[in-house]
N, C-alpha and C positions, 0 to 999 in steps of 0.2 A: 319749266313746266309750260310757258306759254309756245317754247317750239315743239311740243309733241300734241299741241292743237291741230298740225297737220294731220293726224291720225284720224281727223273726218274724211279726209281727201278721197282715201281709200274706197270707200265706203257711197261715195258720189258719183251720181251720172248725170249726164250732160240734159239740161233742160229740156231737149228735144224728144224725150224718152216718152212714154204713157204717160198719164196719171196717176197710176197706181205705183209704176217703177219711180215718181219725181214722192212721193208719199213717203214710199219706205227708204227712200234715199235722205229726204226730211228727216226720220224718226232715227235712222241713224246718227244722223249726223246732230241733232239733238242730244242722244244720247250722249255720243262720245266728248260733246263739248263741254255739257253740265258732268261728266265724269272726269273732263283735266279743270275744270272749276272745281271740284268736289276736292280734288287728291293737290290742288294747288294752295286751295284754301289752308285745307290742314299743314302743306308744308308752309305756309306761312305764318299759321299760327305757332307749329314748334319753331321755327327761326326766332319768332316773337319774344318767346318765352325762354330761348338761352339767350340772347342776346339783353333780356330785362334781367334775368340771374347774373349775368357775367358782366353787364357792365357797370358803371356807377350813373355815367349821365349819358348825354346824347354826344356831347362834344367828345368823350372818350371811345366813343362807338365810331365817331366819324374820323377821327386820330387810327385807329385801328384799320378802316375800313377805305381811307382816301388820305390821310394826309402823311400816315407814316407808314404805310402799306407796302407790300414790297412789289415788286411788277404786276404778277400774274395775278395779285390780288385786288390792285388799280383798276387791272386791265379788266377783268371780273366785272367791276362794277358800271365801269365806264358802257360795257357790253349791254349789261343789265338793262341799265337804262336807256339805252339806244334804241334797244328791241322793244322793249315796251312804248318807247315813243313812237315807234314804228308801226305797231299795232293799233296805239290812239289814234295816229296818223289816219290808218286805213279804216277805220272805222267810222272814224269823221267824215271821211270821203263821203260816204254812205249816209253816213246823218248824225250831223252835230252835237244832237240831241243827246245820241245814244255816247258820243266821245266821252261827253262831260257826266253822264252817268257812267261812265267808266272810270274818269277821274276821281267823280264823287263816291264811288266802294273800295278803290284802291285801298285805303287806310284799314276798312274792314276785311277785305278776302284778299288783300295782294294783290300782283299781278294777275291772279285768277279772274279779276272783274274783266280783263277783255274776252276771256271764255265766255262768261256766263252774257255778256252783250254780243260777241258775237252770236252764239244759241238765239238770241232772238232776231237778231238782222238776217239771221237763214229764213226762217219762220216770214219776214218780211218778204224778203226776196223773192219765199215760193207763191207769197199771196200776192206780188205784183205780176208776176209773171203767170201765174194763172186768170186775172183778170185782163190780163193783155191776151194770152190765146183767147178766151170767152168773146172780146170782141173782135 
């Protein structure tokens, strides 16, 4: 889910545009972020909920999922978590603040919390950059 957060991209034009074109470029890109937050949420709450039906504890879940796992299902995970560090990464860049509030909803929406903080570092961005053309 977090790599079809790309699908703002689309949707984006270059800073140098009007202000009405950097607006509706904003409200897209809003949208489609809080929509791979929305549909990531939920698929992390159904992973939740078979993974609480099917396993017994956490250490049988990590036995399944890392330590007796077979390749592709390692490799899965190892990916998982790379991208998402990757995403905290890049978010931090931009402001720490917002990392660690991504860290701190992870448990709640998933990997979706970098959607729903990126959604607002756009919002940032376009209010820096608007106050920078103004002067």
């Amino acid at each position: 889910m977090l790599a079809l957060t790309s699908i703002a991209l689309w949707s984006d034009v270059t800073p140098d545009s009007s202000p009405m074109e950097n607006e509706i470029s904003l409200k897209y890109v809003k949208r489609s972020m809080h929509l791979c937050s929305f549909v990531g949420s939920l698929g992390w709450i159904f992973c939740l909920g078979i993974a609480y039906s099917h396993y017994s504890s956490i250490s049988s879940f990590c036995d399944d999922v890392w330590v007796n796992a077979n390749s592709s299902v390692a490799f899965m995970t190892i990916d998982t978590c790379f991208l998402y560090v990757g995403a905290v990464i890049m978010i931090a860049y931009e402001s720490i603040p917002k990392a660690l509030k991504s860290l701190a909803l992870l448990p709640i929406v998933g990997p979706a919390s970098a959607s729903v903080v990126l959604a607002e570092l756009e919002v940032y961005r376009y209010d820096s950059f608007a106050e920078k053309k103004e002067t």
